[in-house]
C-alpha positions in Angstrom: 122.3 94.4 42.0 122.1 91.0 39.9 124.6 89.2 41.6 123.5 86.0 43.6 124.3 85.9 47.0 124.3 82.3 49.3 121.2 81.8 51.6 121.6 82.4 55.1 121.2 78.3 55.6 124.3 78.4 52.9 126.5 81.5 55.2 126.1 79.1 58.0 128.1 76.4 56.4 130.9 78.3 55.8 134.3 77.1 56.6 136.3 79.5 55.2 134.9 82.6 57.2 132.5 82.7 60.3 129.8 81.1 59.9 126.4 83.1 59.7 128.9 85.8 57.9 128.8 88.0 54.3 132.6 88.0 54.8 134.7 88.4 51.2 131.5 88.3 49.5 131.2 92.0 48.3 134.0 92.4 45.8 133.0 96.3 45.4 133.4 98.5 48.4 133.2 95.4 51.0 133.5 97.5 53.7 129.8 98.9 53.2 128.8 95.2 54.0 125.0 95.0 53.4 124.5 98.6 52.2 125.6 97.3 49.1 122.3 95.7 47.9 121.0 99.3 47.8 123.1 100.1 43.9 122.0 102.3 41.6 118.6 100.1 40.5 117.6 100.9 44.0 117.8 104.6 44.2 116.0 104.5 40.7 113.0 102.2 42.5 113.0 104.8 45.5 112.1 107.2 43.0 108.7 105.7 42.2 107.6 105.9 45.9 107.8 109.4 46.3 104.3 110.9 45.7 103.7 114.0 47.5 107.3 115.1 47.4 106.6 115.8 51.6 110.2 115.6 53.5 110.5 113.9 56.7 113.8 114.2 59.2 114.4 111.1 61.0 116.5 112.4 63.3 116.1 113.7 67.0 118.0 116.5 68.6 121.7 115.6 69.6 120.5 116.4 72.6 116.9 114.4 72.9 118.1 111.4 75.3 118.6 112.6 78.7 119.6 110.5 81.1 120.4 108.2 77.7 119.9 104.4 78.0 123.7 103.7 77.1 125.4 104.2 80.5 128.4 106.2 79.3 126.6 107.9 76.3 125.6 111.9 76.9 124.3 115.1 75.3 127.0 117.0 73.7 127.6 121.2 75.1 128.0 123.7 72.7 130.6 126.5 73.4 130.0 129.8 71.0 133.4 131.2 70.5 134.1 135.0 68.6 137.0 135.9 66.8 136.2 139.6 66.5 132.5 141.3 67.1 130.9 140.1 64.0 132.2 136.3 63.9 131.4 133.6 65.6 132.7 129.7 65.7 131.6 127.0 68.0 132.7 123.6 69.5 130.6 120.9 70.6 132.2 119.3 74.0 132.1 115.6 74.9 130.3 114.8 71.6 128.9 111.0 71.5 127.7 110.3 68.2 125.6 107.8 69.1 124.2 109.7 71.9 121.2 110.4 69.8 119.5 109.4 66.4 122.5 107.4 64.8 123.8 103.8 62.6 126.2 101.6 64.0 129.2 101.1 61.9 131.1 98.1 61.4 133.8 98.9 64.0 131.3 99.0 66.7 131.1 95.5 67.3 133.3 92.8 66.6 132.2 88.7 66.4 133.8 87.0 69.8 136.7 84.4 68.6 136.9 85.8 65.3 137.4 89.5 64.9 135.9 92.0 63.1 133.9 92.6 59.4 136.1 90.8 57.0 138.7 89.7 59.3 139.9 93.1 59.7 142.7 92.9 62.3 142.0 94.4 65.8 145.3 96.5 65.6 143.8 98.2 62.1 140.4 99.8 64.6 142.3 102.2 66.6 142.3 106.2 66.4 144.0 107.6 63.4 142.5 104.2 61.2 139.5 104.3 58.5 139.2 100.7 58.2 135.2 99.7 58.7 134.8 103.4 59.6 131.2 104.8 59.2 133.0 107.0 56.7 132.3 104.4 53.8 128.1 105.4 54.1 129.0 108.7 54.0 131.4 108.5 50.9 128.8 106.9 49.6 125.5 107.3 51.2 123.1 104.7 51.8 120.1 105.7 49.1 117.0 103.6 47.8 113.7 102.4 48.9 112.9 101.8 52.3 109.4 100.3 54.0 107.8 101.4 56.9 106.3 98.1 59.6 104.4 100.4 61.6 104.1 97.8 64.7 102.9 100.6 67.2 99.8 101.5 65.0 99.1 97.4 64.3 99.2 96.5 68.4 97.0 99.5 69.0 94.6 98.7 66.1 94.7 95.1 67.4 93.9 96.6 70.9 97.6 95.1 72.4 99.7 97.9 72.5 102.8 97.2 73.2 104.0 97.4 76.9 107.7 99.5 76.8 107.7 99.3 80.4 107.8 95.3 80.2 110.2 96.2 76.8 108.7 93.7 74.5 110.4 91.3 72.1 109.0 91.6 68.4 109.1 88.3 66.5 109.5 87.7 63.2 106.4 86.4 62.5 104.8 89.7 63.7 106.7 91.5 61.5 105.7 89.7 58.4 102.0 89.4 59.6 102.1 93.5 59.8 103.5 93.6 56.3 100.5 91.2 55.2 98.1 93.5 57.2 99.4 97.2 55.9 99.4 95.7 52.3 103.5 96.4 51.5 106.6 93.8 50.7 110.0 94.3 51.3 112.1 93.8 47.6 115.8 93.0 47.4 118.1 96.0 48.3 115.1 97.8 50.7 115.6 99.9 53.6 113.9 98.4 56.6 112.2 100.9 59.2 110.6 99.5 62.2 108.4 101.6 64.2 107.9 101.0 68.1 106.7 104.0 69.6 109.2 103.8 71.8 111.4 106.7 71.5 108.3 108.7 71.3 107.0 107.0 75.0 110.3 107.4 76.5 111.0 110.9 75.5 107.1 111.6 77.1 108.5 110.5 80.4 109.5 112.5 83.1 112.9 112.9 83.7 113.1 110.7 86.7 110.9 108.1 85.1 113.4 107.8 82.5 116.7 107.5 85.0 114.5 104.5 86.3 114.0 103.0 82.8 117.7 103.5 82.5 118.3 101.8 85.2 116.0 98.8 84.5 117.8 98.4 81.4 114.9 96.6 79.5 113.9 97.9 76.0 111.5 97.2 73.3 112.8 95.6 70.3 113.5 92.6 67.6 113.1 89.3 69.3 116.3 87.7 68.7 116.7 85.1 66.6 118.4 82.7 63.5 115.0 83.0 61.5 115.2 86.9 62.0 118.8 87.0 60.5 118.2 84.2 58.0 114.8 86.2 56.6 117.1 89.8 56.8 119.8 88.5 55.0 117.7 86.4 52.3 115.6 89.8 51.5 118.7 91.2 50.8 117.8 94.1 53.1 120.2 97.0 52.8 119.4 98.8 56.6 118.0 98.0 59.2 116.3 101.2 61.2 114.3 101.4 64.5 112.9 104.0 67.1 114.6 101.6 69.9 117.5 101.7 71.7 119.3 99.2 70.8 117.4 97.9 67.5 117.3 94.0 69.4 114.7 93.9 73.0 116.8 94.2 75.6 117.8 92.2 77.9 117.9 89.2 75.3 114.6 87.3 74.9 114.5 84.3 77.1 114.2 82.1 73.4 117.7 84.0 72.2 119.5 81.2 70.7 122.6 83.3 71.4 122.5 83.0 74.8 124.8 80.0 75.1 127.0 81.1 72.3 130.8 82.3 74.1 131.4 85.7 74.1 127.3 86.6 73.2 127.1 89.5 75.0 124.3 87.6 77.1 122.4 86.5 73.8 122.3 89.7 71.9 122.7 89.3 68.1 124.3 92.9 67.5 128.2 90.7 66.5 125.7 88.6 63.8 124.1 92.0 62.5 127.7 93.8 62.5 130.4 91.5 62.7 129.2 89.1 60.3 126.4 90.2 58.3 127.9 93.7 58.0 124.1 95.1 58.5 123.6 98.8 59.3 121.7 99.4 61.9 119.7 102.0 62.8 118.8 103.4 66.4 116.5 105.9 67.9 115.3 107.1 64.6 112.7 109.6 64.7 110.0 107.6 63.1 106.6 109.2 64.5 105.6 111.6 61.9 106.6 109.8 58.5 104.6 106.5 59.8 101.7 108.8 60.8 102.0 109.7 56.5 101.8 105.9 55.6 98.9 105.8 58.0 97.3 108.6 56.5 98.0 107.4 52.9 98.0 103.6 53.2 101.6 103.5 51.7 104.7 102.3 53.3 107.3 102.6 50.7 109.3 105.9 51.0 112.6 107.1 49.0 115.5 107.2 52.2 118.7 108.9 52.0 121.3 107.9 54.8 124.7 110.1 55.1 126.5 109.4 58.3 129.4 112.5 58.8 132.4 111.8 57.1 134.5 111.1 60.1 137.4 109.0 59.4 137.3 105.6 61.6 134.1 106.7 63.5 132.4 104.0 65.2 129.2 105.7 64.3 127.4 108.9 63.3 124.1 110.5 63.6 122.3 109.0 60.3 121.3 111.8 58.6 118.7 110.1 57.9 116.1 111.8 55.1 112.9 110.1 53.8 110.7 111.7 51.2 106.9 110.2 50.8 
């Protein structure tokens, strides 16, 4: 990927899309957004950071998140079906995609007063319709380099661990000082993984404990902010992927500069990640085990392979999501 993009301070200028946005600025399969800084150069980096060939799954059970944070969002039931004694079918009822380990796709959210990735018309993301559909990462998968910012294992380390009942905000800086600390940079077209602990402490609760975090509604995650997005989209990141709920702290930080913006969704930046930066996002990966192998190895680079299903027009998709140390 040699092409060169405008900074994040230039996207901001723009007059002739929303400003912040990547709109009309991939000629080659633009409705991939930012998954297209991970090209063929990538997948041949993500080679060189495999070195004990040990596979990870970074996704939980369909059925992990019960009560789920998302108030409509539930477990999928299986129904076995048999044709004749030796044959057997089966249908999984009131599946959510997104129920579980899953990326967003670029229908999921559209930018208030201006519409969807690309300008795609509200009438074209309907049933029946594959426009912005996580189909296009599954047509063709999200593959490359991706680094690990093991932010549970630097708080504890720093004796701060991080409070998920308060549902702490993570600030930029943080996340650079962490990359400083485990010894790893982020390269144009990387994967970005971010691990919490938080699905890990939230799937340790009891079940009642976790109806009441569900009802609290207040989640680790990114601090939102312009820097965030400007640093994101200047490192040319292809993914974004986290073991939170909803990638961004929830509610909004108090600092959100969002929070005054019309139509913000009360300060969340999930329209300038989708809508406008066309960023995959990534949400309640299973991340415990691989950053327990960077730990062990002192290496945070791992080859990642991302294949949502290939459902035409889904909003989203369990990831899929493979990484090889």
């Amino acid at each position: 990927m040699n092409k060169q993009y405008p900074s994040y301070d230039q996207l901001l200028q723009r007059t002739d899309a929303p400003p912040g946005s990547s709109w009309g600025l991939f000629a080659t399969d633009p409705e991939r957004g930012m998954a297209n800084f991970a090209g063929p150069e990538q997948v041949l980096k993500g080679r060189e950071a495999i070195r004990s060939g040990t596979v990870f799954n970074l996704d939980y059970q369909a059925n992990a998140f019960e009560p789920s944070m998302s108030r409509n969002r539930k477990p999928p039931a299986q129904t076995i079906t048999s044709a004749h004694a030796d044959s057997f079918d089966d249908v999984w009822n009131g599946y959510w995609p997104q129920a579980s380990s899953h990326i967003d796709g670029l229908r999921h959210r559209r930018a208030h007063g201006y519409g969807f990735y690309n300008g795609v018309p509200d009438a074209s993301i309907n049933q029946g319709t594959p426009e912005l559909g996580v189909q296009r990462w599954a047509e063709k998968p999200i593959v490359g380099r991706a680094v690990l910012v093991d932010v549970e294992r630097y708080r504890r380390l720093n004796g701060s661990s991080i409070d998920h009942h308060a549902g702490e905000s993570i600030g930029l800086a943080e996340i650079i000082s962490i990359f400083a600390a485990q010894r790893s940079s982020i390269e144009s077209g990387d994967m970005l993984l971010l691990h919490t602990g938080w699905a890990e402490w939230f799937l340790g609760l009891e079940p009642a404990d976790r109806a009441a975090v569900k009802a609290k509604r207040q989640t680790t995650g990114v601090a939102q902010s312009s820097d965030f997005l400007a640093w994101l989209w200047d490192s040319r990141i292809a993914l974004l992927g986290t073991d939170t709920f909803a990638v961004e702290s929830l509610p909004a930080s108090p600092e959100s500069p969002f929070l005054a913006s019309a139509g913000a969704d009360d300060g969340m930046m999930h329209q300038e990640l989708i809508a406008k930066l066309g960023c995959p996002l990534g949400e309640l990966w299973h991340l415990a085990g691989l950053a327990a192998e960077c730990a062990r190895t002192g290496s945070y680079s791992v080859f990642l392979t991302v294949k949502p299903l290939n459902l035409p027009g889904a909003v989203g998709s369990p990831a899929n999501a493979t990484a090889i140390a």
